[in-house]
C-alpha positions in Angstrom: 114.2 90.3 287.1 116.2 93.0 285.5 116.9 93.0 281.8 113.2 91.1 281.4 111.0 92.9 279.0 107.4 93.4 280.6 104.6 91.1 280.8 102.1 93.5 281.0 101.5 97.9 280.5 99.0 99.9 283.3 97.7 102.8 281.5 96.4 105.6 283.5 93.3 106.8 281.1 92.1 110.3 282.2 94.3 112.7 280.5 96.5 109.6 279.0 94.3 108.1 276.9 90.8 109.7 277.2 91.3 113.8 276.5 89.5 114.5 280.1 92.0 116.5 282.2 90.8 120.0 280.9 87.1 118.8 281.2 88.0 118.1 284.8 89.7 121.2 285.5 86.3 123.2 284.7 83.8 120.6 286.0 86.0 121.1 289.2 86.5 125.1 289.3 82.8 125.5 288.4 81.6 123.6 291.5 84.2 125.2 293.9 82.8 128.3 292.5 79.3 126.8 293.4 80.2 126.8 296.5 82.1 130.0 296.7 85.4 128.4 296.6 86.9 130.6 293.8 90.0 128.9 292.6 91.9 129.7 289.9 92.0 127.1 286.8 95.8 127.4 286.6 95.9 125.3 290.3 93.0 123.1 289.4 94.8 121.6 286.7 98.0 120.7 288.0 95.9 118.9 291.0 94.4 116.7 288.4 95.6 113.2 289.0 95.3 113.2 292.6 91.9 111.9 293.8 89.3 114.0 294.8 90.1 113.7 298.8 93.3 115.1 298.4 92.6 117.5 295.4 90.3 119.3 298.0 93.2 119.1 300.5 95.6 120.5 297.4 93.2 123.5 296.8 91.2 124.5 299.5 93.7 123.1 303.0 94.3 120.1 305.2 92.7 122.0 307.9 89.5 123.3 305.9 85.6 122.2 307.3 85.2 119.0 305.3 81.4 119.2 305.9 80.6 120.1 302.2 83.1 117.7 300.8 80.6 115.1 299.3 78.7 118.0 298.1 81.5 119.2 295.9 82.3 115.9 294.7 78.5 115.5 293.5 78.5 118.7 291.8 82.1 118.0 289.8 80.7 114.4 289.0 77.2 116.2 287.6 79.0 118.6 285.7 81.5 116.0 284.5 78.5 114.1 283.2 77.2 116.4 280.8 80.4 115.5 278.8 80.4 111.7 278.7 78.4 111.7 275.0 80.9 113.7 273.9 84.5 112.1 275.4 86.8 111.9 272.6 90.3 109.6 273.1 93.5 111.4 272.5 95.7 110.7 269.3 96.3 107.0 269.0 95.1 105.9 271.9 93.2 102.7 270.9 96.3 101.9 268.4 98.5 102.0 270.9 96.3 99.4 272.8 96.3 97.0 270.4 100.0 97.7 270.1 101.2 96.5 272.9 98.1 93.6 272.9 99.9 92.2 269.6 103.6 92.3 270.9 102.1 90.0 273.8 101.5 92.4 276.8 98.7 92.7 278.8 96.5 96.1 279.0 95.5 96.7 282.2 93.9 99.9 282.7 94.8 101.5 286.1 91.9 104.1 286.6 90.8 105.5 290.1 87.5 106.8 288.0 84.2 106.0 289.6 82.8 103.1 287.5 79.8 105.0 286.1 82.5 107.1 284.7 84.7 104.4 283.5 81.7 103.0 281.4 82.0 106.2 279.6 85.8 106.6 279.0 85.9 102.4 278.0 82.9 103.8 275.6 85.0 106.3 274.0 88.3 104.7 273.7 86.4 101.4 272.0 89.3 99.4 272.5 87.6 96.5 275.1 88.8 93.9 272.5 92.3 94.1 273.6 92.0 95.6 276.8 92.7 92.4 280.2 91.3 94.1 283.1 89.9 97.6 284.2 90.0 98.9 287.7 87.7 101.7 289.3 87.6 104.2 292.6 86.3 101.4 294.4 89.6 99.4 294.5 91.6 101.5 296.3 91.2 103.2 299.6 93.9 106.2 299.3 94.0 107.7 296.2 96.9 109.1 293.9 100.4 109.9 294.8 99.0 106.6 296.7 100.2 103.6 294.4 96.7 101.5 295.6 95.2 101.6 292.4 98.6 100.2 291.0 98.6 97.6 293.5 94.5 96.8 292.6 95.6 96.7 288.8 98.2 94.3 289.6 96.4 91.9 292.1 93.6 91.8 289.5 95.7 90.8 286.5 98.0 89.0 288.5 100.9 90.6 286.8 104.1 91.2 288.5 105.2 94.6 289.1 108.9 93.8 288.6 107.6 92.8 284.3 105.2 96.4 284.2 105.3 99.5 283.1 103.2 102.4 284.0 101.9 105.2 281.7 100.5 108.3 282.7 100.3 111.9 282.3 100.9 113.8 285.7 103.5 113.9 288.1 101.0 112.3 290.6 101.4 108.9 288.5 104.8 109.4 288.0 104.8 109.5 292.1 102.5 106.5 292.5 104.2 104.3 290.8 107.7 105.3 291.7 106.7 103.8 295.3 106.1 100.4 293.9 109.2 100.6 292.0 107.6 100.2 288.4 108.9 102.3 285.4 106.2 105.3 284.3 106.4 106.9 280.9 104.7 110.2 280.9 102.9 111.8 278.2 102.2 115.5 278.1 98.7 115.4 276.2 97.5 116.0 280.1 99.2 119.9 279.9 102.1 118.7 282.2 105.2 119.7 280.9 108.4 117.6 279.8 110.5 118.6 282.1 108.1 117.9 284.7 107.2 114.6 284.0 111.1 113.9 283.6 111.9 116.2 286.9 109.3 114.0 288.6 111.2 110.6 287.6 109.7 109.5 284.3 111.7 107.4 282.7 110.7 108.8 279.1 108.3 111.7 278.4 106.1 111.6 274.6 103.9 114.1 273.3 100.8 111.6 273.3 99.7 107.9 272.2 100.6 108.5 269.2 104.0 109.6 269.3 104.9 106.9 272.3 103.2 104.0 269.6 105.4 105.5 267.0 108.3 105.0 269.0 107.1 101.8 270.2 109.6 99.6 269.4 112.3 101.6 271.0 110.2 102.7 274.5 110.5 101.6 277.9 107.2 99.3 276.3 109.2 96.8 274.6 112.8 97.4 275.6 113.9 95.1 278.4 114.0 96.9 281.8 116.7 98.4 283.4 118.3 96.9 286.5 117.4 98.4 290.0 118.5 102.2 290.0 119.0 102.9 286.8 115.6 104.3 285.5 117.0 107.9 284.5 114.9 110.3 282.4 114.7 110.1 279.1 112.7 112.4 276.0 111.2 111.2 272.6 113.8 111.7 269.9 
């Protein structure tokens, strides 16, 4: 299938296309602190991405009591919450959407977000009109560097993954969807850096939405994908 351009685009949306990952990062350091966990926010945020299992694992050890798990999870969703009215989408985000809708790709968003929280990030990126399907926490059983939500947003579109390409804004995205072989385009509007992203395996790095629908026309998006082996890092000119 090489040289095809892609059928469809899988958006990660926390930190992609929803400006969430620093809302995150303090929800989550204010209930380890809760709990007398104290972690510094620095960690936190570059364990944003993964899902909550293995952020816990990330920050506190494999090895740790995970008695008091689900009562951390409950207090980072509660404080999450009180954020939802207020959830603003990053630059371009709902352009870039109806972007790559009108060039004749499907927009799947790949979320691992609980569904109560996805309501809440489809509210504030108000972009339904163009977007094909929407996946949740409750389609996958491992979460990120775990490509299951990938594989979820696939079977549920019924795209192929040979005609996709991912975009995302951690190196835990960039690692999911390097298992399943599909191109990811990172954006550093999450705070991960450039040469991160590109270290990771990205196979171009933007500042945002914006700047990757700016370049649109010239991105991974719409230029036809490269044979098997050859997805090198790239950066936005």
């Amino acid at each position: 299938m090489s040289g095809e351009i892609p059928t469809g685009v899988l958006f990660d949306v926390d930190g992609t296309l929803v400006d969430t990952t620093y809302l995150h990062t303090v929800s989550w350091w204010e209930a380890l602190r809760q709990a007398d966990h104290p972690v510094p926010m620095a960690l936190i945020h570059r364990s944003i991405g993964m899902g909550s299992d293995k952020l816990l694992d990330h920050l506190l050890g494999p090895e740790r009591d995970r008695g008091g798990d689900s009562k951390l999870r409950d207090a980072h969703d509660s404080l999450f919450a009180e954020y939802w009215e207020r959830l603003t989408p990053l630059p371009g985000a709902a352009d870039l959407l109806r972007a790559c809708a009108a060039r004749g790709l499907r927009v799947v968003l790949a979320t691992s977000a609980a569904e109560h929280e996805v309501t809440a990030l489809r509210a504030a990126l108000d972009a339904d009109d163009v977007i094909d399907t929407v996946t949740s926490s409750a389609d996958a059983e491992e979460s990120k560097p775990a490509p299951d939500i990938l594989v979820a947003a696939l079977e549920q579109s019924g795209l192929d993954p040979r005609r996709v390409v991912f975009v995302g804004d951690s190196v835990w995205d960039v690692a999911a969807a390097g298992k399943l072989d599909i191109p990811c385009v990172g954006l550093t509007c999450g705070g991960t850096s450039r040469g991160e992203l590109a270290g990771a395996g990205a196979v171009a790095v933007y500042d945002d939405p914006a700047a990757l629908l700016a370049a649109l026309a010239d991105s991974p998006l719409a230029a036809p994908r490269p044979a098997s082996g050859q997805n090198k890092p790239d950066s936005e000119a």
